[in-house]
GUSEKE-306567 format. One record per residue (C-alpha): residue in three letters; x, y, z. Coordinates in pm, whole numbers, padded with zeros to 5 digits, always signed. Last residue first. Layout:
BEGIN
ALAXYZ/...
END
This chain:
BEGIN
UNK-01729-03402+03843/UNK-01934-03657+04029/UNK-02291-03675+04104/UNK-02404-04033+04291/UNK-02801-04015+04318/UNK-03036-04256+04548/UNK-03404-04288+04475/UNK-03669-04380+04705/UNK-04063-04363+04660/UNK-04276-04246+04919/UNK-04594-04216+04738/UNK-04685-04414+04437/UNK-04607-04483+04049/UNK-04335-04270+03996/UNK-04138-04029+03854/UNK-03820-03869+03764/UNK-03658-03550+03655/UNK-03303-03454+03563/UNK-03184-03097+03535/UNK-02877-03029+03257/UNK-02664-02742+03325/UNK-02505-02926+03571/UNK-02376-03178+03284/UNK-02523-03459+03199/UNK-02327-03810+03125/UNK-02591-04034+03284/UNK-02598-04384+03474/UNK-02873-04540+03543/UNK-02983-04793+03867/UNK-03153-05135+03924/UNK-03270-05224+04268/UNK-03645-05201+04155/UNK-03653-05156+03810/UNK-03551-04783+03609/UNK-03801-04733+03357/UNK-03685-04419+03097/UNK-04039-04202+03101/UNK-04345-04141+02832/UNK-04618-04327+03011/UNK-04524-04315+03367/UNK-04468-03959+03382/UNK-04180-03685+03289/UNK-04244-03324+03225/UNK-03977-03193+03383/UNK-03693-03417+03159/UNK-03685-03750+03223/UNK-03629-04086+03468/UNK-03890-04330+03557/UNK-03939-04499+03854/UNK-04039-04898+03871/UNK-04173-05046+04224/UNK-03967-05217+04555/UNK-03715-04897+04590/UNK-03389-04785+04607/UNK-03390-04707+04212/UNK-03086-04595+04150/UNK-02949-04253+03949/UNK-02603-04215+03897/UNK-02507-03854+03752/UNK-02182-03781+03569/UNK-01968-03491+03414/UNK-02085-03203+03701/UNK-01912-02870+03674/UNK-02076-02765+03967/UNK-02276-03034+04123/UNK-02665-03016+04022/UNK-02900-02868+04319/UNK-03192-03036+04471/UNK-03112-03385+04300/UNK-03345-03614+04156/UNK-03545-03340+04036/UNK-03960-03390+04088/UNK-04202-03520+03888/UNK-04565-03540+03989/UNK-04770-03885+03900/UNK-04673-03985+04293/UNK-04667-03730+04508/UNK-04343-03668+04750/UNK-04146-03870+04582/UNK-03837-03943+04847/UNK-03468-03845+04770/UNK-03134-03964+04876/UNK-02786-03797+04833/UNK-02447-03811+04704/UNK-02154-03593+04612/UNK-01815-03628+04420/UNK-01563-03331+04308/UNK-01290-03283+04064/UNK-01175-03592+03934/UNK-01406-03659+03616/UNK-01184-03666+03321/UNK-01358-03943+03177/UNK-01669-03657+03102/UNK-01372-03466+02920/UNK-01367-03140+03025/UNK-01042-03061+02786/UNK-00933-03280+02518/UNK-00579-03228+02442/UNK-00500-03263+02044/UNK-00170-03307+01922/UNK-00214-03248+01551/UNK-00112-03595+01330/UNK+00160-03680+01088/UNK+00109-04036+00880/UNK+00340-04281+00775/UNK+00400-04479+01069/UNK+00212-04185+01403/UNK+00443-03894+01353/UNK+00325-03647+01630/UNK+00212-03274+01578/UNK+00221-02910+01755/UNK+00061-02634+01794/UNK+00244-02323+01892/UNK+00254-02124+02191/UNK+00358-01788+02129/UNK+00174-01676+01841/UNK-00146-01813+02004/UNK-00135-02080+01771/UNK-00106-02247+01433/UNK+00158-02284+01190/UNK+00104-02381+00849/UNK+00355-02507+00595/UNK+00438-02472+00199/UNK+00648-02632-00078/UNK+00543-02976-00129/UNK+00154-02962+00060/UNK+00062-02657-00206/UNK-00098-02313-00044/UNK-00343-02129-00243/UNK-00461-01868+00003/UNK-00763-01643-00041/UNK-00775-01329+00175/UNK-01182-01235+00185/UNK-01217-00865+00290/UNK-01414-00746+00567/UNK-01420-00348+00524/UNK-01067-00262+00651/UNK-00697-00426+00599/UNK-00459-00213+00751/UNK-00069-00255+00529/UNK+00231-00181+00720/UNK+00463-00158+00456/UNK+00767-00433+00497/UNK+01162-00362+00527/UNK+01362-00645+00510/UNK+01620-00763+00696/UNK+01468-00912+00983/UNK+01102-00767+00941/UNK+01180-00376+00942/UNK+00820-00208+00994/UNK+00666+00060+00740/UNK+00410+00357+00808/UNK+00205+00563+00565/UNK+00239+00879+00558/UNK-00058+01167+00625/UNK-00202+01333+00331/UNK-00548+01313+00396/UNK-00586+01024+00128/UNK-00316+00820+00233/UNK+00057+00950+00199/UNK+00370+00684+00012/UNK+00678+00901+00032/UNK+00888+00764-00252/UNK+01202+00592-00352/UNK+01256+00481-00689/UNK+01507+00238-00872/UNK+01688+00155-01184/UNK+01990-00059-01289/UNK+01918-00441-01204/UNK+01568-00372-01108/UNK+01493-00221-01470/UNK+01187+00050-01548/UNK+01029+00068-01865/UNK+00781+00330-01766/UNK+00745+00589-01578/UNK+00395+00770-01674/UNK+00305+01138-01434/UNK-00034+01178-01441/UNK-00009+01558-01311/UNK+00328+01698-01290/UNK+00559+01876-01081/UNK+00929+01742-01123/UNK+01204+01784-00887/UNK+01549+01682-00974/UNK+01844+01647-00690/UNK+02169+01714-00640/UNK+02473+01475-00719/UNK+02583+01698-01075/UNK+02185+01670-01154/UNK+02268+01413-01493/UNK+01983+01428-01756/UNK+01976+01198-02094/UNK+01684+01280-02299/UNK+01590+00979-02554/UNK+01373+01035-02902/UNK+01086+01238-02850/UNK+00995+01492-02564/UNK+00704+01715-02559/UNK+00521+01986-02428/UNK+00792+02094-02151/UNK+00693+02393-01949/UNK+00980+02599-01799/UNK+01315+02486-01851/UNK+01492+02604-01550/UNK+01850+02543-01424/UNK+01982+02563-01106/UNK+02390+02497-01073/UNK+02616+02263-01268/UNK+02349+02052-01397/UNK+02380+01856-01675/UNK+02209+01800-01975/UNK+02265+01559-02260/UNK+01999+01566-02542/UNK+01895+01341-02811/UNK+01630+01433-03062/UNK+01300+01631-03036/UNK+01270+01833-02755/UNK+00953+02094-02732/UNK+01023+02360-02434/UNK+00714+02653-02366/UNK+00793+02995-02238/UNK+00614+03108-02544/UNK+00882+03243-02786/UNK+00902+02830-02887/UNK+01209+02784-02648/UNK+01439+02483-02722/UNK+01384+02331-03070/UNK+01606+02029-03103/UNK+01631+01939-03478/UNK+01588+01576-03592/UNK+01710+01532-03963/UNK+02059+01557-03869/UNK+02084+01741-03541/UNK+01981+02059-03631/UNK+01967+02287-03348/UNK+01651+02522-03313/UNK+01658+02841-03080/UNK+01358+03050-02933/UNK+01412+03323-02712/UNK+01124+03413-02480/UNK+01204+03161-02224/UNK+01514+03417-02156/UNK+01860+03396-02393/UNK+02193+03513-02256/UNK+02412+03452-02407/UNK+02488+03303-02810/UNK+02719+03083-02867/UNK+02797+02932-03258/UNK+03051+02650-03253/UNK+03034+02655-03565/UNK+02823+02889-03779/UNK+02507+02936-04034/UNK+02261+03178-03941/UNK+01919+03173-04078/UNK+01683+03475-03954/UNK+01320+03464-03930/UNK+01053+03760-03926/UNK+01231+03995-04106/UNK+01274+04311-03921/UNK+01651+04284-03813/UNK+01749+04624-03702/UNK+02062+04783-03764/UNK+02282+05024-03592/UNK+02586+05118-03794/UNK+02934+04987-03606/UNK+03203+05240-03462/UNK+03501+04992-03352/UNK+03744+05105-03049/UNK+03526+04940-02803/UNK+03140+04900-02962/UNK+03048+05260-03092/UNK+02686+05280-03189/UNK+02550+05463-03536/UNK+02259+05633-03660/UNK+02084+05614-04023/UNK+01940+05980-04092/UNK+01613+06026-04180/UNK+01554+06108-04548/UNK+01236+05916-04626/UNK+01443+05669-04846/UNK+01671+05614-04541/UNK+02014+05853-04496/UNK+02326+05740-04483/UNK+02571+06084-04395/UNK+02897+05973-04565/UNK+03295+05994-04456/UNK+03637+05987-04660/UNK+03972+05962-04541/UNK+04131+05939-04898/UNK+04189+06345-04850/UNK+04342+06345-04534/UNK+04562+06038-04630/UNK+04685+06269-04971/UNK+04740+06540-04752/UNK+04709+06912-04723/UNK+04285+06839-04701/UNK+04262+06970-04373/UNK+04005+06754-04179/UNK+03612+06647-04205/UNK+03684+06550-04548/UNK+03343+06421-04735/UNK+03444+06355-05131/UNK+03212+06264-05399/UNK+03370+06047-05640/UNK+03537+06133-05950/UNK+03790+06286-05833/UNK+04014+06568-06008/
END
């Protein structure tokens, strides 16, 4: 006779028949505890209501898990915690990913320690307000970017031999300040074609200068004429019209009294005395009108203009 309760769904003519034993489980309100057959295993169904679960393996894999999921790997003291049930990503510790396809993280809070990602030759796009890249190297690092202005339209560049420059505008009358040193640095000025350029005179550099309408220079034109006062103690121009371009003016006196040279308003007391016979000679240009004077009708003048 057992001493166990027996449950023999077959004919009990064996001893196997009677050692195969079965039980309804049952909860402690008497509902019945179900079952789920997994390939050629039946397995009880169980569910997990505690509200953490600590599972110790190696080598542990667990697929697939959504943004939902939340799974913490301890690496020493540092555990990565990937998922916080929120859709959210905290990293703390070292982590190595690389893409073999499209992967996506979601929202990342926070990342201590170094991340390490590879993109298998493909690119990484991040989205992010105030983004900070810092700590940057020229020998290893580098980073390309569309520069836009305000309205979103891209800003222009221009090769310049072998290098490639941004075209930069400069607007709203701003002062460049130079600090150039006479060892190390040079000027040149011009047209950008035509270029200034200098003489060694002993020790000393100078610019080449060419001094245009010089007075000296005069070899345009020449003209003369005579003049008569009409009343004497009113001036009158010594020449009807000044020669274009004119560098000098002769004035003599072709008469037997003084005349006196000036500006309009020119008289015996406040004129330049020119004596009988004697002339003056004047560097005015034709935009210049000389006056003169004298001391009674009929008196003679004679004017050279050259230019």
């Amino acid at each position: 006779m057992k001493d166990q309760l027996i449950f023999d769904v077959t004919s009990a003519d064996t001893i196997a028949d009677s050692d195969s034993v079965g039980a309804y489980v049952r909860s402690s309100d008497g509902t019945l505890i179900t079952h789920t057959q997994n390939g050629a295993k039946e397995g009880l169904d169980v569910n997990m209501i505690n509200d953490s679960i600590v599972v110790t393996a190696t080598d542990l894999d667990i697929r697939p898990l959504t943004n939902a999921d939340v799974v913490t790997v301890e690496q020493g003291t540092s555990p990565w915690v990937i998922g916080d049930g929120g859709g959210s990503i905290t990293v703390d510790g070292t982590v190595a990913a690389t893409q073999s396809g499209v992967w996506n993280i979601g929202t990342v809070t926070s990342i201590t320690n170094d991340v390490n990602i590879a993109d298998g030759g493909n690119s990484i796009t991040v989205d992010a307000s105030d983004l900070d890249i810092r700590d940057l190297t020229a020998a290893s690092d580098s980073v390309a970017a569309w520069l836009s202005d305000g309205a979103g339209t891209a800003l222009t560049s221009t090769l310049v031999g072998s290098d490639q420059a941004l075209d930069v505008n400069v607007v709203g009358g701003l002062n460049v300040e130079v600090d150039l040193s006479h060892v190390d640095d040079s000027v040149r000025l011009g047209d950008g074609t035509n270029f200034f350029t200098s003489t060694t005179i002993g020790s000393d550099i100078g610019l080449d200068v060419n001094v245009i309408n010089n007075p000296a220079n005069a070899n345009t034109a020449i003209l003369s004429a005579a003049d008569t006062l009409a009343t004497a103690g009113t001036a009158e121009k010594v020449v009807a019209s000044n020669l274009a371009n004119r560098k000098y003016l002769f004035v003599r006196n072709y008469s037997n009294r003084k005349i006196y040279i000036g500006s309009s308003s020119v008289d015996s007391t406040n004129g330049f005395p020119v004596s009988p016979g004697s002339y003056l000679e004047l560097k005015a240009g034709p935009s210049v009108d000389v006056y003169y004077d004298g001391e009674t009708n009929g008196q003679e003048i004679r004017t050279l203009e050259l230019s």
